[in-house]
C-alpha positions as CSV (number, residue, x, y, z in Angstrom):
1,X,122.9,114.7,85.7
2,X,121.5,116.1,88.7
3,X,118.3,115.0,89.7
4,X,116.7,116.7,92.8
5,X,113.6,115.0,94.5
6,X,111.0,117.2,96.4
7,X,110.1,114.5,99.3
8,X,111.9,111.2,100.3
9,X,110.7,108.0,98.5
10,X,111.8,104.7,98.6
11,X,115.5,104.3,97.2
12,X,115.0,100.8,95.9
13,X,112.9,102.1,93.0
14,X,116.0,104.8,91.9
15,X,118.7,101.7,91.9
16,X,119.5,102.6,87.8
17,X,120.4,106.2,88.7
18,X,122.6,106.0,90.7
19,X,125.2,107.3,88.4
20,X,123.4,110.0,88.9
21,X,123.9,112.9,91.4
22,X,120.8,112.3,93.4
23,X,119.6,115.0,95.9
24,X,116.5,113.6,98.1
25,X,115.6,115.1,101.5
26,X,116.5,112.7,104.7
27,X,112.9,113.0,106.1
28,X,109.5,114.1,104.9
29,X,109.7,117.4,101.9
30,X,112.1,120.2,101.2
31,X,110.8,123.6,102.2
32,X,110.6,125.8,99.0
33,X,113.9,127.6,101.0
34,X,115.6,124.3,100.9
35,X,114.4,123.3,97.5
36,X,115.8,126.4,95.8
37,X,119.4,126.5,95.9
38,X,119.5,122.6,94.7
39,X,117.2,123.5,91.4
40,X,120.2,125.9,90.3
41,X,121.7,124.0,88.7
42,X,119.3,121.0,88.7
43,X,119.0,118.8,85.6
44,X,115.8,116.9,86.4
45,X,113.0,118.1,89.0
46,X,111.1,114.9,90.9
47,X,107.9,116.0,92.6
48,X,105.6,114.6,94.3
49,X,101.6,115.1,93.2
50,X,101.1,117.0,96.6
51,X,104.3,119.3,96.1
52,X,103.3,122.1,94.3
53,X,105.8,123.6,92.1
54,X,105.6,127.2,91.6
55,X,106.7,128.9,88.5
56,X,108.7,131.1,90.3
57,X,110.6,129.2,92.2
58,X,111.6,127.7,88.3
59,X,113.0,131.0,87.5
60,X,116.2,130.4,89.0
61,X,116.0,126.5,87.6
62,X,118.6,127.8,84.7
63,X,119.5,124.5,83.8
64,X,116.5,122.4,84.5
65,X,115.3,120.7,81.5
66,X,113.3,118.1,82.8
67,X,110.0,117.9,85.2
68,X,109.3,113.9,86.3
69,X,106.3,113.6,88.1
70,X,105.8,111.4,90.7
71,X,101.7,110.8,90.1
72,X,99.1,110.7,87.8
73,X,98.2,114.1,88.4
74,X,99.7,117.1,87.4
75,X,97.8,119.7,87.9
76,X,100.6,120.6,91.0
77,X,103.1,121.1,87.8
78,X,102.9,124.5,85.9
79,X,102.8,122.6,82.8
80,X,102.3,126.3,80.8
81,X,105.5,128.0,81.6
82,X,107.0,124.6,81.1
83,X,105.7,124.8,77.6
84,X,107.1,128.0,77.1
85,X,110.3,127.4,78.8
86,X,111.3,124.2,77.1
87,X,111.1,122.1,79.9
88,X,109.6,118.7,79.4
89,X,107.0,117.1,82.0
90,X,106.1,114.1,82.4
91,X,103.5,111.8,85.1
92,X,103.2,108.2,86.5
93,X,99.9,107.5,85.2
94,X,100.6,103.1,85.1
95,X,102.0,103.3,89.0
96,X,99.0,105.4,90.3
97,X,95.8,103.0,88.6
98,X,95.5,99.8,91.0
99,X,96.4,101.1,94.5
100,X,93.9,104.1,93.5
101,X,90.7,101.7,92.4
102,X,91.6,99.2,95.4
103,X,91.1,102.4,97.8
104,X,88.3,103.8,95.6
105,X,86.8,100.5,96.3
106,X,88.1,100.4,100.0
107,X,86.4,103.5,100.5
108,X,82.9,102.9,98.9
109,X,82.3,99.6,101.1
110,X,83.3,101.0,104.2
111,X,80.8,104.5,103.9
112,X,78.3,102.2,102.6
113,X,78.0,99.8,105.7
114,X,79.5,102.9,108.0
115,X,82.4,101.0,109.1
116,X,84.4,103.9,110.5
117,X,81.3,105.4,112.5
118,X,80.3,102.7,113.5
119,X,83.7,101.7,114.5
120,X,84.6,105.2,115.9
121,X,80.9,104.7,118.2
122,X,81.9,101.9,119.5
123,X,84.7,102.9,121.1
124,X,83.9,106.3,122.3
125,X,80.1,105.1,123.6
126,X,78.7,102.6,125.7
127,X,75.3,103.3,124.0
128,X,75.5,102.1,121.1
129,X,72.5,99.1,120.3
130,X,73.4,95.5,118.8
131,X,70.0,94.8,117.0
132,X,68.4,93.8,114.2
133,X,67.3,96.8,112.6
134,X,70.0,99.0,114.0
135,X,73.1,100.3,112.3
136,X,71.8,100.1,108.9
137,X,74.1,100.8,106.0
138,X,73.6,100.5,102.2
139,X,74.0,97.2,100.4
140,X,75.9,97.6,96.9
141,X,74.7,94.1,95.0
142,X,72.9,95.4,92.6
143,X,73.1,99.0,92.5
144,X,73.9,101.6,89.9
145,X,77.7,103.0,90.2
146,X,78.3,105.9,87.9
147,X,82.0,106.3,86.9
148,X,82.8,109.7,85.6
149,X,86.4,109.7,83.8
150,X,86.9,106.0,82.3
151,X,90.5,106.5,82.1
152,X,92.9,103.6,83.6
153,X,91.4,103.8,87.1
154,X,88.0,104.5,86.3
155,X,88.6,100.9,84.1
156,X,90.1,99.0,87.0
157,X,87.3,100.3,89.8
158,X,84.9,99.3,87.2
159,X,86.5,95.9,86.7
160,X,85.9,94.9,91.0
161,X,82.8,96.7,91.2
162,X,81.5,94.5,88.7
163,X,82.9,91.6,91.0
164,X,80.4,93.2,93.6
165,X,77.5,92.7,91.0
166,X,77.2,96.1,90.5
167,X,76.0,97.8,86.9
168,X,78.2,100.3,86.0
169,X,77.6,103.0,83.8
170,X,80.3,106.3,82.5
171,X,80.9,109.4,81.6
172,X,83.8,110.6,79.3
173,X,84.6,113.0,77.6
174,X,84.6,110.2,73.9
175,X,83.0,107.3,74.3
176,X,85.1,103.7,74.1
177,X,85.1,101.5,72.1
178,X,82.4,99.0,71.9
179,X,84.7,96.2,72.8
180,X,85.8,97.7,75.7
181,X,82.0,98.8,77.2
182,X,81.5,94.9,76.5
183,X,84.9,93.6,78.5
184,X,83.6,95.7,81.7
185,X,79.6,95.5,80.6
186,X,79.9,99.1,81.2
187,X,76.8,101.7,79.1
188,X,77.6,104.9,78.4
189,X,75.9,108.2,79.4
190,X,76.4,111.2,76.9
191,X,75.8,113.6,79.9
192,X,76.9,113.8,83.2
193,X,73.5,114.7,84.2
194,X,72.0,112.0,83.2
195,X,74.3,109.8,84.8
196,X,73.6,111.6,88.2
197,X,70.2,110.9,87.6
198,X,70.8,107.1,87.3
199,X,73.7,106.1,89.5
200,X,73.2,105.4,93.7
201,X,76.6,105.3,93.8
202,X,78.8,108.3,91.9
203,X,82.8,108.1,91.8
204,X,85.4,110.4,90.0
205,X,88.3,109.5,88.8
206,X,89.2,112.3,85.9
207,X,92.3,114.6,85.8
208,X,92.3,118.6,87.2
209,X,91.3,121.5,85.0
210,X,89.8,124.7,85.6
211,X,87.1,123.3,83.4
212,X,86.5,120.6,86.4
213,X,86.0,122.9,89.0
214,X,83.0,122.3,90.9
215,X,82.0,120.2,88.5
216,X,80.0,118.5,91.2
217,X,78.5,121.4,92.5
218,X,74.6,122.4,94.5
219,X,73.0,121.8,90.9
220,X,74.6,118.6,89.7
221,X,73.9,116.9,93.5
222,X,70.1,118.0,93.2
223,X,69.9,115.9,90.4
224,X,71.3,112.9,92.1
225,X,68.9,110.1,93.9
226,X,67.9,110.7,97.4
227,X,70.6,108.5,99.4
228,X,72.7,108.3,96.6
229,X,76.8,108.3,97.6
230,X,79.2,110.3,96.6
231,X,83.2,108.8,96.1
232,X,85.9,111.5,95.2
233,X,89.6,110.4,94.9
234,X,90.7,112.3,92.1
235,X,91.1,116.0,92.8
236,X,89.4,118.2,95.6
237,X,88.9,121.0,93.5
238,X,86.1,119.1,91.6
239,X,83.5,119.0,94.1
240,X,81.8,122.1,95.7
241,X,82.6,121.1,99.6
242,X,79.9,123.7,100.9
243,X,77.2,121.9,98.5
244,X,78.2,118.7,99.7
245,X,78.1,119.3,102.9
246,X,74.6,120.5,102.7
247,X,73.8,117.6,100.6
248,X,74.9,115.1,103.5
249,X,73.2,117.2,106.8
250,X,69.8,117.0,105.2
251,X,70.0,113.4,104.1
252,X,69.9,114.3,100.3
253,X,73.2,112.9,100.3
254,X,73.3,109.1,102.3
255,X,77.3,109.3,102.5
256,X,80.7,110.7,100.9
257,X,84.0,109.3,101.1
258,X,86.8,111.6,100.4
259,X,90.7,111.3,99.7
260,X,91.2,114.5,98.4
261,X,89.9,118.2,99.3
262,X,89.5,122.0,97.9
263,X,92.0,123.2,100.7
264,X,94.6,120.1,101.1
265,X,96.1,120.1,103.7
266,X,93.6,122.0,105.2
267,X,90.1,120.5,105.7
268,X,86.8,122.0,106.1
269,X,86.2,121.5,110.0
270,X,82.1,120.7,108.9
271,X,83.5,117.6,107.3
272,X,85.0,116.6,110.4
273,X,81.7,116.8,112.5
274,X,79.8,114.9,109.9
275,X,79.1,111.0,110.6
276,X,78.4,110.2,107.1
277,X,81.6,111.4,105.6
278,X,84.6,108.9,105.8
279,X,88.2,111.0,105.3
280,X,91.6,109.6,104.0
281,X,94.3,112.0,103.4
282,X,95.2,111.8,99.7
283,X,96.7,108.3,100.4
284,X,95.3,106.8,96.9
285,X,98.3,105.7,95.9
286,X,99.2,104.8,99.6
287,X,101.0,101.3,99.5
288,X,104.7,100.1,99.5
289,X,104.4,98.6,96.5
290,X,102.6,101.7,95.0
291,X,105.0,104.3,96.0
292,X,107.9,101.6,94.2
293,X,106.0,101.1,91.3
294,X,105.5,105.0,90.6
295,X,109.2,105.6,91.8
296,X,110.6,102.7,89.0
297,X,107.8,105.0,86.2
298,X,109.8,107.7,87.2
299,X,113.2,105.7,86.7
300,X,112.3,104.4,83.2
301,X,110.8,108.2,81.9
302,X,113.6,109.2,83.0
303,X,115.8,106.9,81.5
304,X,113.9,107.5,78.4
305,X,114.9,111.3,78.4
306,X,118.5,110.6,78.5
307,X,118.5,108.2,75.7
308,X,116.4,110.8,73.5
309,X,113.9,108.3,73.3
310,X,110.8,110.9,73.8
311,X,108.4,108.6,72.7
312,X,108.8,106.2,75.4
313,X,108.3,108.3,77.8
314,X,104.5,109.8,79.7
315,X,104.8,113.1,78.1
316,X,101.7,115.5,79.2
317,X,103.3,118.9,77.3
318,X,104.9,118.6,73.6
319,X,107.8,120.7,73.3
């Protein structure tokens, strides 16, 4: 088979393929230009979560059968032509959980105690007062973190922010099973507003939809507490930037830490002005070991697909 891959990733994870016709670019992503003339007569499509995959440029994919993400998310994927097209899709949802709660977690303790301002004053300012009531930040023993999407990675930020002696509470879209709210001493909320209400400490970890856009929007951050923080590493699209923004210049807001972003690549330059907002660019995932582990999910889907063995594999569309 021929199996093209969108960016360069780490060979070692694609060792049982390699009686395969592999096509990977030698730095960095193919150009939609370059990509093209390899899907002719493609087999299997690998791309990344930030590659987005147009369904035109599938048009001319006459042979392709077979879409293996590389990511949890898919939402980069036109998973409805797909459908209609007979081509099967597929994510990494296993690779993508601990990397993404470690920097979920990363993330939350460094806006809390302002480590990157702080940091970032220090070096540009000779100003900047040692004391004992200066450079406050926000303790998290104790405090409220609402988790909205207890999926795999909402579970494993759950499980070390319970190490932090936080309470956590969650939104989903079903409620889990009562053995499993016990394991991570997690309560649920039936609405998302009521967990806003409760939580100083909001993170989202639930897939893209159009149904999820803005779903953290001007209304849903008024009901938030006063100095509450806001932790998004899921997708940009479900938070209202222009409303959180606001939110964090009049102090409604105390911080926001952010991985991912309505515009990605492109970033609202009012984020960038902003003290209380820490940035990371969509590097969830972003370890060695991560990007292997997703790479070998890819490997054994796709070894999955050519042993016919469907049911082994991450299938997101039913063909």
């Amino acid at each position: 088979m021929k199996i093209v891959f969108t960016t360069r990733l780490p060979k070692e994870a694609f060792v049982e393929l390699q009686k395969h016709e592999l096509i990977m670019p030698e730095l960095g992503q193919f150009q939609e230009a370059e990509l093209k003339p390899h899907l002719q007569d493609a087999d299997i499509l690998v791309p990344t979560f930030n590659y987005t995959i147009s369904s035109d440029i599938l048009a001319n994919a006459h042979n392709l059968k077979y879409i293996a993400g590389y990511g949890a998310g898919y939402n980069n994927i036109p998973v409805g032509y797909c459908q209609k097209h007979n081509i099967l899709v597929t994510n990494t949802p296993t690779g993508a959980t601990e990397p993404t709660a470690e920097h979920t977690v990363t993330l939350l303790c460094a806006i809390a105690h302002r480590i990157a301002e702080l940091d970032r004053k220090l070096r540009q300012t000779s100003d900047i007062r040692f004391g004992v009531m200066e450079n406050l930040g926000r303790g998290l023993y104790g405090k409220t973190l609402g988790i909205v999407g207890m999926g795999s990675i909402g579970k494993a930020v759950a499980r070390r922010c319970k190490a932090l002696g936080m309470s956590i509470i969650y939104h989903n879209r079903h409620r889990l099973p009562l053995e499993v709210e016990q394991a991570f001493e997690a309560r649920y909320c039936p609405t998302l507003d009521e967990l806003l209400e409760r939580c100083d400490v909001v993170t989202l970890h639930l897939p893209y939809s159009a149904d999820v856009q803005h779903l953290i929007g001007k209304r849903q951050i008024d009901k938030m507490k006063t100095g509450a923080i806001l932790i998004n590493t899921a997708r940009g699209g479900i938070v209202d930037e222009t409303a959180l923004i606001e939110a964090l210049k009049t102090g409604k807001l105390f911080g926001a830490a952010l991985d991912v972003y309505e515009n990605e690549p492109d970033i609202n330059p009012e984020l960038k002005k902003l003290d209380n907002v820490l940035l990371s660019p969509h590097i969830g995932t972003g370890s060695l070991e991560g990007r292997i582990v997703m790479g070998q999910e890819v490997t054994r889907n796709i070894l999955a697909f050519e042993k016919g063995k469907y049911e082994e594999m991450d299938l997101i569309n039913n063909i």
